[in-house]
Structure formats: C-alpha cells, structure tokens
C-alpha atoms as a printed R data frame, in Angstrom:
    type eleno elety resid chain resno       x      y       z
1   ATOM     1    CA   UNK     A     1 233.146 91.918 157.557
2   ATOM     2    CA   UNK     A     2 231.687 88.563 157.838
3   ATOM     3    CA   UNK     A     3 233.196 86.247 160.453
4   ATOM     4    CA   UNK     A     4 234.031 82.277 160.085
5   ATOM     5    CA   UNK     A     5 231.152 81.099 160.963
6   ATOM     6    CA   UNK     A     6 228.857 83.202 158.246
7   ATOM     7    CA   UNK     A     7 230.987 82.021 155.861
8   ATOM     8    CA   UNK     A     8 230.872 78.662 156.543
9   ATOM     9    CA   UNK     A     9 227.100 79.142 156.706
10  ATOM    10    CA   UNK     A    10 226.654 81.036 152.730
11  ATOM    11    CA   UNK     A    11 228.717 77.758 151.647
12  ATOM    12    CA   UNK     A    12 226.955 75.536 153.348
13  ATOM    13    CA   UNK     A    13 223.749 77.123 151.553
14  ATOM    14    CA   UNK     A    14 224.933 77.582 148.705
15  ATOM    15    CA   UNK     A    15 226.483 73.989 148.002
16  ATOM    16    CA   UNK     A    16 222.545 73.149 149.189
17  ATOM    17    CA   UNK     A    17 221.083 74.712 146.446
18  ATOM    18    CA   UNK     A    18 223.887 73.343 143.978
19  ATOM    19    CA   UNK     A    19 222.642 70.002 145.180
20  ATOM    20    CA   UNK     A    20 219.223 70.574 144.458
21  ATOM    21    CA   UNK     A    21 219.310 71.920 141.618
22  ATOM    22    CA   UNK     A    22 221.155 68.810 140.540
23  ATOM    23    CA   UNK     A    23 218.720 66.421 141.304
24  ATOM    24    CA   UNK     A    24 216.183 68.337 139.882
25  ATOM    25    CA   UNK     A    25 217.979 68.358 136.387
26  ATOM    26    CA   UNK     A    26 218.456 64.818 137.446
27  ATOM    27    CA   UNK     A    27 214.421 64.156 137.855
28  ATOM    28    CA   UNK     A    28 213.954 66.245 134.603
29  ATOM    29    CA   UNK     A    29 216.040 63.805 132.858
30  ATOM    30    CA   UNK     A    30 214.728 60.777 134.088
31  ATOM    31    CA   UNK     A    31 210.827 62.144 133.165
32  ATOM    32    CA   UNK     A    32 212.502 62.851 129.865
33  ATOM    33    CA   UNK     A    33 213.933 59.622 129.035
34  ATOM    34    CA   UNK     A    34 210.472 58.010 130.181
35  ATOM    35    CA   UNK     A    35 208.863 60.023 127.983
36  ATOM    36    CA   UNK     A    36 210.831 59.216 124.914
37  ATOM    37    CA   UNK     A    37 211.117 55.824 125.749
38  ATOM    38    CA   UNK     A    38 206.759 55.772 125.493
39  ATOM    39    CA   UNK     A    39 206.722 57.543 122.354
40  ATOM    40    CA   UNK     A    40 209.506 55.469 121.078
41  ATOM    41    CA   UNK     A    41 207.551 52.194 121.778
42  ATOM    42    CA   UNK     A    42 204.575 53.586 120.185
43  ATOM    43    CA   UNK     A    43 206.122 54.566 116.870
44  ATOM    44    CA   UNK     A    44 207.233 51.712 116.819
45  ATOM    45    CA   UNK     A    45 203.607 49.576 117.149
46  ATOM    46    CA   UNK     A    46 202.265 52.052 114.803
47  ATOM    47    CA   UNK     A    47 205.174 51.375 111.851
48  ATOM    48    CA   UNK     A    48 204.540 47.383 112.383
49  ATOM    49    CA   UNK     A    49 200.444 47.900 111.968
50  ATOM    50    CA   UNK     A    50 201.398 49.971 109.019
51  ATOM    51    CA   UNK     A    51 203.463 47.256 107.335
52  ATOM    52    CA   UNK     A    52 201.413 44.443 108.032
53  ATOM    53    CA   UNK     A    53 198.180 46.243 106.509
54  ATOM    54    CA   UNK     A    54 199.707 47.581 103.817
55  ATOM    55    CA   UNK     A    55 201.770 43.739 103.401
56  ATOM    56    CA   UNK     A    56 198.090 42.499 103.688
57  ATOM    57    CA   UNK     A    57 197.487 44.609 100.707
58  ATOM    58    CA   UNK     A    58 199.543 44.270  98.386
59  ATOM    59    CA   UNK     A    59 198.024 44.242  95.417
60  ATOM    60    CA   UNK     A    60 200.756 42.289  93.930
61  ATOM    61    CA   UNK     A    61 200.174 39.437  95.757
62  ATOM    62    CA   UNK     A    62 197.629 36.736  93.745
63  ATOM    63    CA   UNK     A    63 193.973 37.173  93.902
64  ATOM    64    CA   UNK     A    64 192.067 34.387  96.173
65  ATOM    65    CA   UNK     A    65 189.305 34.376  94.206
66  ATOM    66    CA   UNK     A    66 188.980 31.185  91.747
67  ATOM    67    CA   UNK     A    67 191.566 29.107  93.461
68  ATOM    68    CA   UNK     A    68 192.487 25.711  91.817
69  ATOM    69    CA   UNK     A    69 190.018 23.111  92.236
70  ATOM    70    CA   UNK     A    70 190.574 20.323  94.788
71  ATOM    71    CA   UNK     A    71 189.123 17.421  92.812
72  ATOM    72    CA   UNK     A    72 191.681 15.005  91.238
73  ATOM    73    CA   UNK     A    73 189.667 15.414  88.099
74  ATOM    74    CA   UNK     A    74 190.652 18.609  87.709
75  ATOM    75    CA   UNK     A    75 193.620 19.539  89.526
76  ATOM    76    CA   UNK     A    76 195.919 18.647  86.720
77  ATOM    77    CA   UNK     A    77 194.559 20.681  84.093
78  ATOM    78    CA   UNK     A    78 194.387 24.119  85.943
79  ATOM    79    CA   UNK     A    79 194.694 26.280  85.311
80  ATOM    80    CA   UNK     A    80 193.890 26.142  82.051
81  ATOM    81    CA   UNK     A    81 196.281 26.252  78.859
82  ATOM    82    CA   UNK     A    82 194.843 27.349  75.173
83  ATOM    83    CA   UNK     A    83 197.578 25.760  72.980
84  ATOM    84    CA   UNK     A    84 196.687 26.312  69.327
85  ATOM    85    CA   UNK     A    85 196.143 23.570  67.094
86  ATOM    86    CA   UNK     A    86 195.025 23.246  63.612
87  ATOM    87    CA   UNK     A    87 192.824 25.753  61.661
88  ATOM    88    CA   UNK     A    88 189.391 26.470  63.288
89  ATOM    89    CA   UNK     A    89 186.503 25.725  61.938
90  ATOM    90    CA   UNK     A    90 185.272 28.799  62.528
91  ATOM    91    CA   UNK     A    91 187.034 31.993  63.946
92  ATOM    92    CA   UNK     A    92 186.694 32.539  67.179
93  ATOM    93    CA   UNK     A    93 188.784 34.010  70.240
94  ATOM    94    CA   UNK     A    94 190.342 31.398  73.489
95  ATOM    95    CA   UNK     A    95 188.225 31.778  76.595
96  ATOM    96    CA   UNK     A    96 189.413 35.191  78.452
97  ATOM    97    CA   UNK     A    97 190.794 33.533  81.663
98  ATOM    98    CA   UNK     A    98 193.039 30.580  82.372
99  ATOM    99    CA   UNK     A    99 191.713 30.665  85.797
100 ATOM   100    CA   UNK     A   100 187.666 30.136  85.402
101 ATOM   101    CA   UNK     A   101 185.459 29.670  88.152
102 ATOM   102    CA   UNK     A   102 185.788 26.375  90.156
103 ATOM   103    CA   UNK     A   103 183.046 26.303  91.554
104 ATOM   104    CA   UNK     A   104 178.862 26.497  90.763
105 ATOM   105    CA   UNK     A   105 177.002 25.370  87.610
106 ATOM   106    CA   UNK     A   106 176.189 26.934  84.150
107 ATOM   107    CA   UNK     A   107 172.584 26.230  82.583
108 ATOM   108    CA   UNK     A   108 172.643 25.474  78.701
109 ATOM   109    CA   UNK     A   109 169.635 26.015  76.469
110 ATOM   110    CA   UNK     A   110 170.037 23.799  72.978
111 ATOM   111    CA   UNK     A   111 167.672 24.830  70.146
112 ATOM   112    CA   UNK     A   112 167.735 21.923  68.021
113 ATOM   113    CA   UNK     A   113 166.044 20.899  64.686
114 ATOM   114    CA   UNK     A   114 164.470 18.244  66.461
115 ATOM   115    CA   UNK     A   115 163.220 20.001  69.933
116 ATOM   116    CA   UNK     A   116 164.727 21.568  72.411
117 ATOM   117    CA   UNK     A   117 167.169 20.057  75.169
118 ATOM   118    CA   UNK     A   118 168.700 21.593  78.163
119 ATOM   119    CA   UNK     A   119 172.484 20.936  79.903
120 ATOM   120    CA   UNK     A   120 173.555 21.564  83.126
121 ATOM   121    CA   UNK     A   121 178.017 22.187  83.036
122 ATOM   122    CA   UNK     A   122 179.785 21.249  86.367
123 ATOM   123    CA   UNK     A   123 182.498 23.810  86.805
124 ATOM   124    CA   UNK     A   124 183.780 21.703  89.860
125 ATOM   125    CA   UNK     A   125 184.293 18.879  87.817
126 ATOM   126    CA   UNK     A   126 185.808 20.830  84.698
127 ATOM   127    CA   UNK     A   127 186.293 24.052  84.979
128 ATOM   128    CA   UNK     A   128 187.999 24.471  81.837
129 ATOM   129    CA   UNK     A   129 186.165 22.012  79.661
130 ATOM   130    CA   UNK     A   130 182.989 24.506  81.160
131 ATOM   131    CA   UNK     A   131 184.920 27.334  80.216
132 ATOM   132    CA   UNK     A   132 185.734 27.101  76.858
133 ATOM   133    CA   UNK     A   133 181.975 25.279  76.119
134 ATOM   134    CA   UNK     A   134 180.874 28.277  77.327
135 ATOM   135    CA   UNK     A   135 183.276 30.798  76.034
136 ATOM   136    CA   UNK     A   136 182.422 28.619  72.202
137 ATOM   137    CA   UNK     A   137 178.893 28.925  73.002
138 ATOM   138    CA   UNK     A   138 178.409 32.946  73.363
139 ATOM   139    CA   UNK     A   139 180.577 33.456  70.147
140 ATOM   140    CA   UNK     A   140 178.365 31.043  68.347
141 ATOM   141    CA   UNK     A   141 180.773 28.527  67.139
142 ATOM   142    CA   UNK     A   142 178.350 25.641  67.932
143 ATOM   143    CA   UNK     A   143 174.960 27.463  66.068
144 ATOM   144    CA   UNK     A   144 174.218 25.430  62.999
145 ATOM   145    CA   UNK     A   145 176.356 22.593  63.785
146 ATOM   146    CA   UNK     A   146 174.996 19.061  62.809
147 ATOM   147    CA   UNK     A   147 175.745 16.154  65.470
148 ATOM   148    CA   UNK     A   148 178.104 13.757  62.951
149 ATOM   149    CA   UNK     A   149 178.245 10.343  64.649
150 ATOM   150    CA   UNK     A   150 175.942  8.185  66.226
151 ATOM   151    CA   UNK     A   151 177.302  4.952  67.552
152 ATOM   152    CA   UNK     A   152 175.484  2.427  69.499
153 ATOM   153    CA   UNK     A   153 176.109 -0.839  71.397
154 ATOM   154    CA   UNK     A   154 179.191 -0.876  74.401
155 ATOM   155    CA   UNK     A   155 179.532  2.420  73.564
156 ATOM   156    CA   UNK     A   156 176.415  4.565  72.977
157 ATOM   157    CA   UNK     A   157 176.798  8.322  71.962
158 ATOM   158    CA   UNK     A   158 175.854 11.060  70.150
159 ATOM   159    CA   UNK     A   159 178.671 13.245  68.934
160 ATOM   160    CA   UNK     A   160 178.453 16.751  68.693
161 ATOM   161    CA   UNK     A   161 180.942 19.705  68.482
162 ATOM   162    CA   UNK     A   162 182.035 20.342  64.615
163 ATOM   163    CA   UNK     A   163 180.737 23.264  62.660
164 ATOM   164    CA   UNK     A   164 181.642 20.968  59.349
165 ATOM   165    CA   UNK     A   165 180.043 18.049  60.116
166 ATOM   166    CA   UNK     A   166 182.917 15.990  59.354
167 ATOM   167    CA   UNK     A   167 184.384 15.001  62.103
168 ATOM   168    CA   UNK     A   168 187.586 16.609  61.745
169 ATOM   169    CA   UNK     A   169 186.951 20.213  62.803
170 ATOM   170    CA   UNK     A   170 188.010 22.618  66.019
171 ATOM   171    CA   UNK     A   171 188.167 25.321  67.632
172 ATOM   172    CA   UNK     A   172 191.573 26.505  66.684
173 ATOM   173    CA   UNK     A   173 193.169 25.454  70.165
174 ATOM   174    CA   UNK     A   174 193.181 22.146  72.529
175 ATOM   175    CA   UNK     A   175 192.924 21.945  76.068
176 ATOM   176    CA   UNK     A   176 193.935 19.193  78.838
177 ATOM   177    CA   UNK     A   177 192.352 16.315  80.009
178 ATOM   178    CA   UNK     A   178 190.247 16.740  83.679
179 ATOM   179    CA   UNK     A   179 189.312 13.143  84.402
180 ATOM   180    CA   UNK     A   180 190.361 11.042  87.694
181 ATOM   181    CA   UNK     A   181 190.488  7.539  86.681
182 ATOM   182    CA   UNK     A   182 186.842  7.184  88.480
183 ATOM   183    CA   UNK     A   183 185.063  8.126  85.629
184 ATOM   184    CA   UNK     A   184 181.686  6.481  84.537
185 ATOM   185    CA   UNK     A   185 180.274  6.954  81.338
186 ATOM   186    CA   UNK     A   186 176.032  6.543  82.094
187 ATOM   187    CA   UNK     A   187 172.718  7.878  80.211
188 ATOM   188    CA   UNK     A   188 172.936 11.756  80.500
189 ATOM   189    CA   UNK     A   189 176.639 12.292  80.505
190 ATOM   190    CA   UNK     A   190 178.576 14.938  78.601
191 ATOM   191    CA   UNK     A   191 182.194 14.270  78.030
192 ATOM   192    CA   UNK     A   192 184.420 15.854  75.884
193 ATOM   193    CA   UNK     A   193 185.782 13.653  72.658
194 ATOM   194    CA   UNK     A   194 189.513 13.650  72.078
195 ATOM   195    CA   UNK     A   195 191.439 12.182  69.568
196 ATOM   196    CA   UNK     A   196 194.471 11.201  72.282
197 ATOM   197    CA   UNK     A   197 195.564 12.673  75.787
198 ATOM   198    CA   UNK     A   198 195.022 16.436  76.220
199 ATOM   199    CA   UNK     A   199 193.609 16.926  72.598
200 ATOM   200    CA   UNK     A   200 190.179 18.350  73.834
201 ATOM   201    CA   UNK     A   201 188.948 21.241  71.616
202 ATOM   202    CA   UNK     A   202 185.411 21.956  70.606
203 ATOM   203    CA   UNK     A   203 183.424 17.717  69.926
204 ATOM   204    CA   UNK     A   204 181.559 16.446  72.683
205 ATOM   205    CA   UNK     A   205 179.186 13.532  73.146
206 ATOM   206    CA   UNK     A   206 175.997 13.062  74.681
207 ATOM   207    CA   UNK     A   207 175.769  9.238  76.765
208 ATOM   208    CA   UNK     A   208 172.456  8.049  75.435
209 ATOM   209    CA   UNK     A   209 172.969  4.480  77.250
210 ATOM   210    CA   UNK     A   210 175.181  3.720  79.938
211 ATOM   211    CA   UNK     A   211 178.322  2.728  78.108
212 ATOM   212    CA   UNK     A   212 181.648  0.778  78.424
213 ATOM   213    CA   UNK     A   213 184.519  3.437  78.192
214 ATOM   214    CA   UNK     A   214 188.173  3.840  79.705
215 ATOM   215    CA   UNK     A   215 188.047  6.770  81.810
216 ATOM   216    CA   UNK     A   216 190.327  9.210  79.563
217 ATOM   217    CA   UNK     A   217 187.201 11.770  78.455
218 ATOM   218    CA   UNK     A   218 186.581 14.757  80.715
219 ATOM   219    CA   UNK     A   219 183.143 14.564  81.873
220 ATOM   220    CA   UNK     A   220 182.162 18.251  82.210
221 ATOM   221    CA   UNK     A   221 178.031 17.994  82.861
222 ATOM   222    CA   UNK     A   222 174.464 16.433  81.603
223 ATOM   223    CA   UNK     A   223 171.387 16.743  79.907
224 ATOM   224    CA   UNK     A   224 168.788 17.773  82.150
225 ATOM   225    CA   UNK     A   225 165.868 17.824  79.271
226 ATOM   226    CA   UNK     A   226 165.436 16.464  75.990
227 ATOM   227    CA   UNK     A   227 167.516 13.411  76.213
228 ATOM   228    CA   UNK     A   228 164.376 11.861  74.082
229 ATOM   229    CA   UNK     A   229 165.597 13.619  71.204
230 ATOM   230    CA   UNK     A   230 168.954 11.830  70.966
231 ATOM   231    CA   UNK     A   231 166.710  8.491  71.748
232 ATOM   232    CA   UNK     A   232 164.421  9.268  68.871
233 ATOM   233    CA   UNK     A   233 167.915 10.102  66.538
234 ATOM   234    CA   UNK     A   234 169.329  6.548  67.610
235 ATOM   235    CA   UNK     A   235 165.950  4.427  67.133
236 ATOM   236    CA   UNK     A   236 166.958  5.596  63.405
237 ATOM   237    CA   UNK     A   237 170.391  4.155  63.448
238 ATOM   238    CA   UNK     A   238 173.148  5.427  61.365
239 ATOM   239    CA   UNK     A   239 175.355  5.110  57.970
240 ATOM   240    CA   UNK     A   240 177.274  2.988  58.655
241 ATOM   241    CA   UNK     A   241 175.448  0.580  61.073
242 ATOM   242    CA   UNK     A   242 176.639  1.049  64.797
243 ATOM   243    CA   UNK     A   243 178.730  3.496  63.878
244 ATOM   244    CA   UNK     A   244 178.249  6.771  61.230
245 ATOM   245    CA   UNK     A   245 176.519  9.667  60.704
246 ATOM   246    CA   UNK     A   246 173.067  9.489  61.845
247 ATOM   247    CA   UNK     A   247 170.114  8.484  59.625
248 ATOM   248    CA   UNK     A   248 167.909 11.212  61.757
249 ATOM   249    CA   UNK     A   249 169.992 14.230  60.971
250 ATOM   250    CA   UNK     A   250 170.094 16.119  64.188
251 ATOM   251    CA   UNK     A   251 171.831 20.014  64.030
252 ATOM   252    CA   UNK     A   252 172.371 22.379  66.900
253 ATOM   253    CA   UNK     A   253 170.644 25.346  65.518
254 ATOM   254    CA   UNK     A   254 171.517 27.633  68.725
255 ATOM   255    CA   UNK     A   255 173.479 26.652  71.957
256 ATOM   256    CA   UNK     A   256 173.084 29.491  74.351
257 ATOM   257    CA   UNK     A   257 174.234 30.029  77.906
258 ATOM   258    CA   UNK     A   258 170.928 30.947  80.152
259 ATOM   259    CA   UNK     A   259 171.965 34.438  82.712
C-alpha cells in the first residue's frame, strides 16, 4: 500500500504532465493560428492581383486606340456623325467607323483628263473630312466627276466633289464642320465646300491662289503635284466670268487612295 508521501509524489507527476501537455496544445495552437494567418494574407494578395488584371482587362471597357484628336479644329466634330441628307448622287455606303484614325496622313493619286495630280489628307487636322474622302474615294463615287466651278479673284478655287456636275449633288449624308477659327485659305489648300454650318458631304475645292475666306470650311489636306493643271483650267476662265463652270473642262476620271 502506498504511503503519503508516494501519493503526493504520482500527483505531483501527474498534474506535471497535465501541464505540459497543455502548453504543448497551447504551442500547437499558436503555430496554427500563424499559419492560417500567412495563408490568409496571401489569398488575399492573390484575389486583389486577380481583380485588378482581370479589371485591367475588361474588354468592356473602350478601346485606346484612335482617341479624339486634341486640335481645336477637330475636337468638335469627333467623333464623327453620318446624318443622312438628300438623295446621293450616287449609291454608296457611310464610312465604317465614327472613330477614324487621328493621327498620320493618306496619299491621293487623281487621274484627271488633263494630267495627273497628287493630294496629301491630314487626318490630324480632319479626321473625318479624311475619312469619308477616303471612304468616297475606294467606292468610286468621285471617278468621272467633272470639277463644276471655277471662281477667281478674293476667292480663287476650283470646285470639285459632284458626280452630276451641277453643283447640287452628295453623298447621301453630311458631316460636321472641323475648323478652329485659325484657318487660312492659301495656294494648295483642300477644304471642304458647305452650303452652311455642318453641311459637309462629298464638294471640295482646290486653293489655286491664296484667297480671302472666313474660316468656316474644314481644311482637310493639299495638293502635293499637279497644281499646274488647275492653273492651266483657270488661265481659261469660266461661264460666267469670275464665277461658273470652267471654260477648260476638267473631270476626275479616277481618285484613288495609294497603300
């Protein structure tokens, strides 16, 4: 029979290993919660990286590419509205995009009864008066078109544009005006003709002399070559003097875009 004093002693040891077993579920817990806590914190980096790349993304969000021009000329006007007006005078679709380029340059090759001429279109300056030249141009629309007016003095131009020669024809749809205010009418320009604000449709002229004009016609490029043709065309006059339909005929027998 175990006396006092061995008793005393199994409790004593035994309460010892209750306490250490205790703090060693105690330690266990604490490595535990550390551990947790880690992987916590790192599920939590990895669901923010996931939202921000796939926010980044979305492909909802609008494209950056072609994004509005930043000169007053042209901030206004894009992007660019088709609104239909009158029957065309020949059938032929809007330009695909609202949002054209903004940037860059588009080379022109003119085949015309009288020689050949060359333009250079400034999409920076009028990105949709570029675009829908150009979008006109690869359906056609300006092949076989004769240049109607020729007027000379303050205001010097050849005007271009109208399958019918008359004056009077489009392409089915008008655009708005890109101009500034700033804008100066000299030997070389192209400018789109209008018939009142943000009327522009398929007519433009070609500046033969530096000329007097309010700034209300979207210059959208120049003639790089051949001006000399449009020279020889006004040395000729027209019907009626100083301003008619020119004594040289002069017709656009192909207006291509060079790729």
């Amino acid at each position: 029979m175990p006396t006092d004093r061995q008793r005393r002693e199994a409790e004593r040891r035994r309460l010892k290993r209750q306490l250490e077993r205790r703090a060693e579920r105690e330690a266990r817990r604490r490595r535990f919660t550390l551990v947790a806590s880690i992987a916590g914190t790192i599920l939590i980096i990895a669901v923010v990286v996931v939202v921000v790349v796939a926010t980044g993304n979305d492909s909802s969000s609008p494209p950056a590419a072609n994004p509005p021009p930043t000169s007053a000329a042209s901030t206004a006007a894009y992007p660019c509205t088709w609104t239909p007006s009158g029957t065309p005078a020949k059938q032929v679709s809007v330009p695909p995009t609202t949002r054209p380029p903004t940037t860059g340059t588009v080379d022109v090759l003119v085949q015309t009864n009288r020689g050949p001429m060359t333009f250079k279109l400034d999409r920076s300056a009028a990105p949709c008066a570029v675009a829908s030249f150009e979008s006109l141009a690869e359906q056609h629309y300006f092949d076989g078109s004769p240049c109607h007016r020729l007027t000379s003095g303050t205001l010097s131009v050849l005007q271009c544009g109208d399958p019918t020669g008359t004056g009077h024809g489009g392409p089915g749809y008008s655009f708005a005006d890109e101009v500034s205010g700033t804008e100066k009418y000299t030997r070389g320009v192209l400018a789109m003709a209008n018939s009142g604000p943000n009327t522009n449709g398929s007519q433009f002229f070609i500046v033969y002399k530096n000329s007097s004009l309010p700034p209300h016609y979207t210059i959208f490029g120049s003639v790089t070559s051949g001006l000399k043709i449009v020279d020889q065309v006004a040395a000729k006059g027209s019907t009626p003097a100083g301003d008619g339909k020119p004594k040289l005929p002069i017709t656009l027998n192909t207006v291509g875009i060079v790729r």
